[in-house]
N, C-alpha and C positions, 0 to 999 in steps of 0.2 A: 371447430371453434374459431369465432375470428377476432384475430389480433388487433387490438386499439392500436392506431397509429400515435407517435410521440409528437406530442405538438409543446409541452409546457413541461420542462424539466426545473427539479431543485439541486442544487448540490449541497450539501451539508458539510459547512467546516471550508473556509478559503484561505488553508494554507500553501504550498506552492502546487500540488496537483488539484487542489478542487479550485485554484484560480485558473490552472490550465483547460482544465472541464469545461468550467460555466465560462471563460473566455470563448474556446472554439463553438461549446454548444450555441453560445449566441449566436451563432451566423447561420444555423441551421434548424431551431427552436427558441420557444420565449425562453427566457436564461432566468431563474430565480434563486436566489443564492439565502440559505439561512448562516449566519454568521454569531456571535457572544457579541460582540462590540456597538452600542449603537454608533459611536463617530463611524466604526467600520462600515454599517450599513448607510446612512449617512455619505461618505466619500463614493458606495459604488452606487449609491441613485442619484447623486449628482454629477460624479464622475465618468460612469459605466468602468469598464475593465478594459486593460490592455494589456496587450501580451506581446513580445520581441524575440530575437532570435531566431529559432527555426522555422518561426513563423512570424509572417505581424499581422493581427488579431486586433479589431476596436468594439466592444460589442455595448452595447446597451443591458444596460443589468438593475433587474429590480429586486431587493434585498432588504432583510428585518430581523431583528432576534424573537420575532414570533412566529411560529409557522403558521398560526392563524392569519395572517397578514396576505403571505402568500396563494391566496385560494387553493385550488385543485391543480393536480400537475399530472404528468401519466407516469414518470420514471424521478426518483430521489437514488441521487448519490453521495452516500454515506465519504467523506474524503477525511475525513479525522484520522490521528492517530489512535492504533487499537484500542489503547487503557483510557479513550475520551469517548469511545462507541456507546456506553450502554450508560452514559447522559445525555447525548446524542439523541440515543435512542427512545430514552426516558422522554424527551422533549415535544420525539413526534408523535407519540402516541395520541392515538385519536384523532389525526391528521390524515389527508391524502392518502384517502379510505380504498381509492380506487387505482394505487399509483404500482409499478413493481419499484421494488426497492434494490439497491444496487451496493456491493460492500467494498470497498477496496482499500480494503490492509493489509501491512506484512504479518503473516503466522497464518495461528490456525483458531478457529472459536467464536470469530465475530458476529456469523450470523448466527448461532444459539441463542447471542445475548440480542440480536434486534427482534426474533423473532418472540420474544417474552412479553413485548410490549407492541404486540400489532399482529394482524394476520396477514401482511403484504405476499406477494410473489415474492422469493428472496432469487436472486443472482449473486453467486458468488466473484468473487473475480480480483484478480492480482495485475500490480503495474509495472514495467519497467521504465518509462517514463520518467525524465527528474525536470524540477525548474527551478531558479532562484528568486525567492518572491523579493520584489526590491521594494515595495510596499504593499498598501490596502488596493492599489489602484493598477497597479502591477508587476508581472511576473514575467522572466526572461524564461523560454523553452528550449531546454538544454540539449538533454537526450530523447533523441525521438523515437524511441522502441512500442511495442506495443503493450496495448492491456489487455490480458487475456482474461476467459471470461466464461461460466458455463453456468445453469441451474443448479442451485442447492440442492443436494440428494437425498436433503430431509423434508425439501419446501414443495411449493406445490407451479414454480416458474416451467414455461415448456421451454424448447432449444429454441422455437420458431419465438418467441420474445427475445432471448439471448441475441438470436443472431437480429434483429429487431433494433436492436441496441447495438451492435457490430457496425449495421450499415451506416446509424443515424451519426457514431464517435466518428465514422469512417470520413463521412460528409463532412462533416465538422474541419477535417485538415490532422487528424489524431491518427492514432493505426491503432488499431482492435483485432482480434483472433477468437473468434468460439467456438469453446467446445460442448460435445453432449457431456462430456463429462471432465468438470475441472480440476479432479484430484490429481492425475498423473501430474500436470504442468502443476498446478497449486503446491505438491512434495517437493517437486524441482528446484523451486523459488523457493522453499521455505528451508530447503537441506541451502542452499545457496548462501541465504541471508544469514541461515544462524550462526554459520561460520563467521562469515565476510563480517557481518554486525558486530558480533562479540567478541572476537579477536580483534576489529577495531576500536572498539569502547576499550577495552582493557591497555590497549599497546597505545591507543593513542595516533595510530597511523591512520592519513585516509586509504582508500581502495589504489595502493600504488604496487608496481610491480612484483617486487617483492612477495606479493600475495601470494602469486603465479610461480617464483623459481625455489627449484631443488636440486640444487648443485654441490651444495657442500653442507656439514651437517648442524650448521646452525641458522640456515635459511627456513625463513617462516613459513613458506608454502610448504613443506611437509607438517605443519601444523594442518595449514588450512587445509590440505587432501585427507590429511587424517580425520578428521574431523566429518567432510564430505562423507567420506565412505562408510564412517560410524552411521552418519545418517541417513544412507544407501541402506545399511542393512538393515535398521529399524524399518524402513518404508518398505523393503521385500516383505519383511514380519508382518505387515499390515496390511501383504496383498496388493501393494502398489508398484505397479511397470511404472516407470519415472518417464515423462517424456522426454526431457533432455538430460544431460549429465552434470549435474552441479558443477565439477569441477570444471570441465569444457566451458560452462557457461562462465566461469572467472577466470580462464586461462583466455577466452575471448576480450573480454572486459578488460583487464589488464594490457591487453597488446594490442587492439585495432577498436576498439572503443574506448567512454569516455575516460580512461583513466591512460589511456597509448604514451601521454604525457605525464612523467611525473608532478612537473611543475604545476602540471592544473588536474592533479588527481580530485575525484569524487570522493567526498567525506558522507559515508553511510549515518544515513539516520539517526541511529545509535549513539556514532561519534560526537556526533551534531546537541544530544542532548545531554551527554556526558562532560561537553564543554560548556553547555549552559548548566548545568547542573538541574535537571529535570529530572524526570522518573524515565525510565525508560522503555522500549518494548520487549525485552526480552523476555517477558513470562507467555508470551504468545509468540515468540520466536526462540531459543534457544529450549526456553519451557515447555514449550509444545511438543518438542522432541525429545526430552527426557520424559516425558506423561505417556508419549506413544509407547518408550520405549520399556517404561514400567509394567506397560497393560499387556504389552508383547513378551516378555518377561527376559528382551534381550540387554544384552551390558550394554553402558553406553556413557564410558569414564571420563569421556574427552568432552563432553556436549554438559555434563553433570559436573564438571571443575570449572567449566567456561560461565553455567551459566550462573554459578555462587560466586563468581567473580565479579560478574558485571551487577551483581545484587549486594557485594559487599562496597563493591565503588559507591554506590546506591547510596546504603548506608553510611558509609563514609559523611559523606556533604552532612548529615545531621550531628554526626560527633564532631564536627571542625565546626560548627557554626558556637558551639558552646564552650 
């Protein structure tokens, strides 16, 4: 079989990761960006995109709220947040017939709902990666981690487009990892976040140390390890070897990445939309692990109190508006 090489990428959704996308992908492919906003698309065709910080990026970008607009592309990356994926998805249908399509959100489910409206190659794949988009035209590149990355194990993508896509982010100035297979790391991240998210939505704290210490017994990292390990054992139940260790990965975060400083801790996602008062991701992050853990038929009392919490803050905003 031989692999189309990528020459014309979309990214879908240009919030602070699909700015950083379609910014680096410009220097290494045509850059086309589908956006909601016409001023937004508007600002990056006469603008193009910029990006700062751990990089400086100036790309040229052609951008529409139609995907008709866009012609043919070889790879579309889906950058929305999860509960925005299957309008998203609704959108391209019928589009870029011949393109692999690419997911990248926190949880788990995403690509069920794109692949209902299209029969693309699906790659799944997870970011650690953050930026702060300072507007439509640009985005600061904060944390430079990578985005991992492997074939859906429902879809019909092989590794050799995966890694395809590995070199092309690689080129780009981004750091990418693929695997044949994305679940271990894909559990890892998602036992990570559901903690780290929802204990932040609910307390209110960003990813500050705190997370990390257990010294005395009203310190929150024995929340957040409890919690990890709840979701260690749900992913054993499911047959999943993790590849790294949740907790590890936020006892890292907390002491020699981006959160080392309190004063300039990372405010998760979550956080982010619980202070706008948005809907959140938690039905595809906390949610997804109480669903696993219902089918597995294991308890899972710490992930099931967190995630009616971050669903009752939810609610909340609708009874305080009245």
């Amino acid at each position: 079989m031989t692999i189309k090489p990528i020459k014309r990428t979309c990214v879908a959704g240009a919030g602070a990761i699909g700015s950083l996308f379609a910014c680096h992908l410009g220097g290494v492919a045509e850059s086309t960006v589908l956006v909601r906003r016409q001023g937004h698309a508007d600002q990056l065709n006469q603008h193009g995109l910029r990006s700062s910080g751990k990089t400086e990026r100036h790309s040229r970008i052609v951008a529409s709220t139609d995907p008709a607009d866009l012609g043919d592309v070889d790879l579309v990356i889906i950058a929305t947040k999860a509960s925005d994926v299957e309008d998203t998805a609704r959108r391209l249908a019928g589009h870029f017939r011949d393109a692999v399509v690419m997911t990248v959100q926190n949880g788990l489910g995403c690509e069920e709902v794109v692949a209902k409206y299209g029969d693309w190659p699906i790659v799944s794949a997870v970011t650690f990666m953050s930026g702060n988009r300072h507007s439509d035209i640009h985005v600061e590149y904060e944390l430079d981690t990578a985005t991992w990355m492997g074939p859906w194990a429902k879809g019909t993508a092989t590794f050799e487009q995966v890694r395809l896509i590995e070199q092309l982010i690689e080129q780009s100035g981004l750091k990418a990892r693929a695997f044949p297979d994305l679940l271990p790391a894909q559990w890892s991240k998602l036992i990570f976040n559901a903690a780290v998210n929802s204990i932040s939505a609910v307390t209110d704290l960003p990813h500050v140390k705190a997370f990390a210490r257990r010294e005395v017994l009203t310190d929150l990292g024995h929340l957040v390890f409890a919690m990890m390990d709840e979701g260690k054992r749900v992913a054993e139940a499911q047959g999943i070897v993790l590849f790294e260790d949740p907790w590890e990965m936020n006892v890292e975060a907390t002491s020699h990445g981006q959160t080392g400083n309190d004063d300039y801790a990372h405010a998760p996602s979550m956080l982010e939309d619980v202070r706008a008062k948005r809907p959140t991701e938690v039905d595809w992050i906390a949610g997804a692990i109480v669903r696993a853990a219902m089918a597995a038929g294991v308890p899972a009392p710490i992930s099931e109190t967190m995630y009616r919490l971050v669903k009752a803050r939810e609610a909340s905003w609708k009874l305080n508006q009245h």
